[in-house]
C-alpha positions as CSV (number, residue, x, y, z in Angstrom):
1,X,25.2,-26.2,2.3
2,X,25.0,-22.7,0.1
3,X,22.8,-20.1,2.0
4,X,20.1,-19.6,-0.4
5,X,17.8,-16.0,-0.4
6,X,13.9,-17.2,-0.4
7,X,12.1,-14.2,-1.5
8,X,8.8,-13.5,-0.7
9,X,5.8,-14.2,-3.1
10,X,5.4,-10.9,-4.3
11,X,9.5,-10.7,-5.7
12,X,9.6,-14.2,-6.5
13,X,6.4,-13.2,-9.4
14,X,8.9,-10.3,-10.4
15,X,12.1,-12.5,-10.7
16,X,9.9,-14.9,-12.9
17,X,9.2,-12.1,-15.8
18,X,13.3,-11.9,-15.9
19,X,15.1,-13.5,-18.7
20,X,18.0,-15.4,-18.2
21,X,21.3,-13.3,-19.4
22,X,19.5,-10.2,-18.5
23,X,21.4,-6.6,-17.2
24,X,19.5,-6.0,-15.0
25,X,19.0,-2.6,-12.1
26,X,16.5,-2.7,-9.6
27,X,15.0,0.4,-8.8
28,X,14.0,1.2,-5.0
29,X,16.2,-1.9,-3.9
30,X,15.7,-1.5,-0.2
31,X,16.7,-4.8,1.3
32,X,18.5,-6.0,-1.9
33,X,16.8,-9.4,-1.4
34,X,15.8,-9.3,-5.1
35,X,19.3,-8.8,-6.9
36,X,21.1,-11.7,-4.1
37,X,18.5,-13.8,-5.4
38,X,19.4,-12.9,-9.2
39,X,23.0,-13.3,-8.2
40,X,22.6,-17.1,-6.5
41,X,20.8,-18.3,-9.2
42,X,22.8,-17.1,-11.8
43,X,20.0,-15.4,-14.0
44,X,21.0,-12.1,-14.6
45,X,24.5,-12.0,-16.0
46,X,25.0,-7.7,-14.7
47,X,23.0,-6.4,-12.0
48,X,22.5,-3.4,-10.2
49,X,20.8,-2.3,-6.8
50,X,20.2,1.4,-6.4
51,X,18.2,3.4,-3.4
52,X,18.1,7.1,-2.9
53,X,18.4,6.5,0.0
54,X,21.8,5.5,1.7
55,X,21.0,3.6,4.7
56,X,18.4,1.3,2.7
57,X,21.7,0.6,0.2
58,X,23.3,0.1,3.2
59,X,21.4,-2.8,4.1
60,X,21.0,-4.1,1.0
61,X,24.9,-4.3,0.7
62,X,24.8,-6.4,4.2
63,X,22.3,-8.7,2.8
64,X,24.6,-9.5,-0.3
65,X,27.3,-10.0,2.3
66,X,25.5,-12.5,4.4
67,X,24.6,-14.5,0.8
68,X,28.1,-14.5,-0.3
69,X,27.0,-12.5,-3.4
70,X,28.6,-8.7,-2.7
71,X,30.9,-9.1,-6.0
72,X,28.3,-10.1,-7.9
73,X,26.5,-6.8,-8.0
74,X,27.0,-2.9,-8.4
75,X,25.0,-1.0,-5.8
76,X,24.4,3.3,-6.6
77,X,22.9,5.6,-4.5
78,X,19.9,7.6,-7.0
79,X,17.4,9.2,-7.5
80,X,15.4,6.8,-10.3
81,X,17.3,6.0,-13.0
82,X,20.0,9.0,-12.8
83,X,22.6,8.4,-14.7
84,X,22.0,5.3,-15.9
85,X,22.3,4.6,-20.0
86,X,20.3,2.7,-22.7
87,X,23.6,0.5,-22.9
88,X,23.9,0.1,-18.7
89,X,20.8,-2.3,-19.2
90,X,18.1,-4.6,-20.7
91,X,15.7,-4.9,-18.0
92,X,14.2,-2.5,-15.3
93,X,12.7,-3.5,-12.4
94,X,10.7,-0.6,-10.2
95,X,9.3,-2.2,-6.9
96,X,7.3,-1.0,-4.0
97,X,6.9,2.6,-5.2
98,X,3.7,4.4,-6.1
99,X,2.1,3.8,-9.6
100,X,2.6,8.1,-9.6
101,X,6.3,7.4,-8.7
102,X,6.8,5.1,-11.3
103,X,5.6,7.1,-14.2
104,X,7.5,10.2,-12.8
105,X,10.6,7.9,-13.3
106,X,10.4,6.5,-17.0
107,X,8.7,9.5,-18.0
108,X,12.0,11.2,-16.9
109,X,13.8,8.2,-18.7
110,X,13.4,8.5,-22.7
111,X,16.0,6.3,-23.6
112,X,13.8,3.5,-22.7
113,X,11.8,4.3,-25.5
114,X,14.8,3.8,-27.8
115,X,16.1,0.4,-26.8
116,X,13.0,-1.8,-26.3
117,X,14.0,-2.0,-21.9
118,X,12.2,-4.4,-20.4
119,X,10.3,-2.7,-18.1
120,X,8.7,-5.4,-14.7
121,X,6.7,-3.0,-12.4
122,X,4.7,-3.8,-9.4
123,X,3.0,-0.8,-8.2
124,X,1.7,0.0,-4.5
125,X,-0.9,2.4,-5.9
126,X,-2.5,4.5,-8.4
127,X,-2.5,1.4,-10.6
128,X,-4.6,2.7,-12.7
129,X,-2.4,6.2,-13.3
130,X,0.3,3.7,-14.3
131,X,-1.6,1.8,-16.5
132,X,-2.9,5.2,-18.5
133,X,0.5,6.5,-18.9
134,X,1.9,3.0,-20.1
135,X,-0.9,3.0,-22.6
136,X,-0.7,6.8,-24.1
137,X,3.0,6.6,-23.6
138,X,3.4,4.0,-26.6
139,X,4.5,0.6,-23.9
140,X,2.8,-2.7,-24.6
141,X,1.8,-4.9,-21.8
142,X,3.1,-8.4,-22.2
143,X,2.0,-10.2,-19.1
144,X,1.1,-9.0,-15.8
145,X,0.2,-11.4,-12.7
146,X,-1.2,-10.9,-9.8
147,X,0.1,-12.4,-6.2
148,X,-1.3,-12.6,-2.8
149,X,1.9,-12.0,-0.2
150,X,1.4,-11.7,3.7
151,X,-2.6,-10.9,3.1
152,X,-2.0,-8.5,0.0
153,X,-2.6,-8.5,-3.1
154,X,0.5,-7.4,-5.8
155,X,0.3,-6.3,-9.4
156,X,2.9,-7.5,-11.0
157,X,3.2,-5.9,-15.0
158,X,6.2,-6.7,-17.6
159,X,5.8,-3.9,-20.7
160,X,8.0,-2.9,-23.0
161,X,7.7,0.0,-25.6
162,X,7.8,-1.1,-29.6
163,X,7.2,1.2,-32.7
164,X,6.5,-2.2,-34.5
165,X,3.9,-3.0,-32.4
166,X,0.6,-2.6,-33.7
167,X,-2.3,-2.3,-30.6
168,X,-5.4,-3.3,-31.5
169,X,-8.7,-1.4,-30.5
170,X,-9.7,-1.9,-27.3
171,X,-12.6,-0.2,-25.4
172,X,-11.5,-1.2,-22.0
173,X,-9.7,1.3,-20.0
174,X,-6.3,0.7,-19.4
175,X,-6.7,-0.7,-15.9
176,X,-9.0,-3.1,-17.1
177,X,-7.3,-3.9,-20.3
178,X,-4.7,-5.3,-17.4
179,X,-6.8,-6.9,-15.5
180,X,-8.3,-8.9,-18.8
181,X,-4.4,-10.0,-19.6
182,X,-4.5,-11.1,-15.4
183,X,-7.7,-13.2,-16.3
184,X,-7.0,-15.2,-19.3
185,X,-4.3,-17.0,-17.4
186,X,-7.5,-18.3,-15.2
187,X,-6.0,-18.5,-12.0
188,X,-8.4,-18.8,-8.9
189,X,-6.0,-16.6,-6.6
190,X,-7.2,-13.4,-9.7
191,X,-11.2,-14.7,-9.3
192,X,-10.6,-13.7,-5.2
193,X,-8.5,-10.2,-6.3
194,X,-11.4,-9.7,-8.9
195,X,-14.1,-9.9,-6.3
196,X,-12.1,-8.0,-3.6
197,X,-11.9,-5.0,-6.4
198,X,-15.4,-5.5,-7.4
199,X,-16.6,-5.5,-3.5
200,X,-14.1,-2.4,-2.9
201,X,-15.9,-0.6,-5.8
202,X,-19.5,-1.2,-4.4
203,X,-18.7,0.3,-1.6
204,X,-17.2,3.6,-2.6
205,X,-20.0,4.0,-4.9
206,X,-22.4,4.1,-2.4
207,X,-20.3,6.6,-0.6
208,X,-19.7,8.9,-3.2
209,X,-23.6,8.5,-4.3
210,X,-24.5,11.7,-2.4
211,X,-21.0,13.3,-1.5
212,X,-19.4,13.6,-4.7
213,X,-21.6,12.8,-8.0
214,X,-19.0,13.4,-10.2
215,X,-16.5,11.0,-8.6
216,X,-19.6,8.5,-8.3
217,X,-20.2,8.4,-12.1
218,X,-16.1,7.6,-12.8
219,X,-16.1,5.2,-9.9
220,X,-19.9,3.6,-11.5
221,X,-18.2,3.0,-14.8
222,X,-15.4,1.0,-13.4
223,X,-17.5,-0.9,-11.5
224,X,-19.5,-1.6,-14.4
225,X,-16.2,-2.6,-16.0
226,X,-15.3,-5.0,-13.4
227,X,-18.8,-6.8,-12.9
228,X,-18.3,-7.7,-17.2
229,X,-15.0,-8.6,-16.7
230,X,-16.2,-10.9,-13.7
231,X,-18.8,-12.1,-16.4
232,X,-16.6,-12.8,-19.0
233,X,-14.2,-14.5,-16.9
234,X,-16.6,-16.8,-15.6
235,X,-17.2,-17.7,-19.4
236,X,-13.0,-18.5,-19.9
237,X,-13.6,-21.1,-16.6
238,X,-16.1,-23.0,-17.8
């Protein structure tokens, strides 16, 4: 019998926003589990695994060994995307690094402006960073997801830029805006990461009441924003 990769919840969301045929690279490989399981399953028809650093590319070249799969992809040792070209690939994946990380990288990368990339990013923080440069930055959010793995929630987010496309006024923030995609696909598991953000929220704005009024007013206002997005997707459930 073949030895097939499982991947863990949280890359198994990721691998779903990738299109069949697709170049892909994924960014901040570390165990390569992602591109063996891209390589099995035959989705991706050219992929690469970089790491900047050299002993996780290490291991991720031992995992494609154990899956039978080393031929199948190009491992490089970078720094984000250096030296890697508009006609390299289709689709980017950046994993595991900090929303702060991630914007340093594309905003580092213009020629993923020119191509239309495919960008699938799941964040470890400053989410809402992220979500503000994808906005001001010209990239369109197509679908995001959200994915409870080993206790944790994941924010999974598949954006792409387009001159054509045409965004339509919003008032939400850009976090939120995200979070509104997340809740129109009416899954219980985002009702449980909605009321873990909103009970998160509560609680630094008591803290901040008295320490720190002017983080308290930013922080208020989100929560405000989160308590009518918990309204409004208590209207889409019923």
């Amino acid at each position: 019998m073949k030895n097939l990769i499982k991947l863990p919840d949280r890359l198994n969301s990721i691998a779903g926003f990738i299109n069949k045929g697709s170049s892909v690279i994924d960014v901040g490989t570390d165990h390569g589990y992602l591109p063996v399981y891209l390589a099995q399953n035959g989705i991706a028809k050219h992929i690469m695994a970089s790491d900047i650093s050299a002993r996780s590319l290490e291991t991720a070249r031992r995992t494609a060994s154990k899956y039978g799969v080393s031929d199948k992809i190009e491992f490089i040792e970078m720094s984000g995307l250096e030296g890697i070209y508009e006609e390299d690939v289709d689709t980017i994946v950046i994993s595991g690094l900090g929303g702060e990380t991630i914007v340093n990288i594309l905003s580092a990368t213009p020629w993923v402006k020119k191509c239309g990339t495919s960008l699938i990013l799941q964040p470890q923080s400053k989410i809402e960073e992220l979500c503000e440069f994808l906005r001001t930055s010209g990239y369109r959010i197509k679908d995001a997801d959200v994915v409870l793995d080993n206790a944790k929630y994941y924010t999974v987010i598949s954006a792409e830029y387009s001159t054509k496309t045409k965004r339509k006024p919003t008032e939400l923030s850009p976090e939120i805006e995200l979070y509104s995609i997340m809740a129109r696909k009416r899954s219980p598991l985002f009702s449980n990461f909605l009321d873990a953000l909103i009970l998160k929220h509560q609680s630094t704005v008591m803290s901040l009441k008295l320490s720190n009024p002017a983080r308290h007013k930013i922080v208020l206002a989100k929560l405000d924003e989160l308590l009518n997005l918990r309204k409004a997707f208590d209207i889409w459930q019923s």
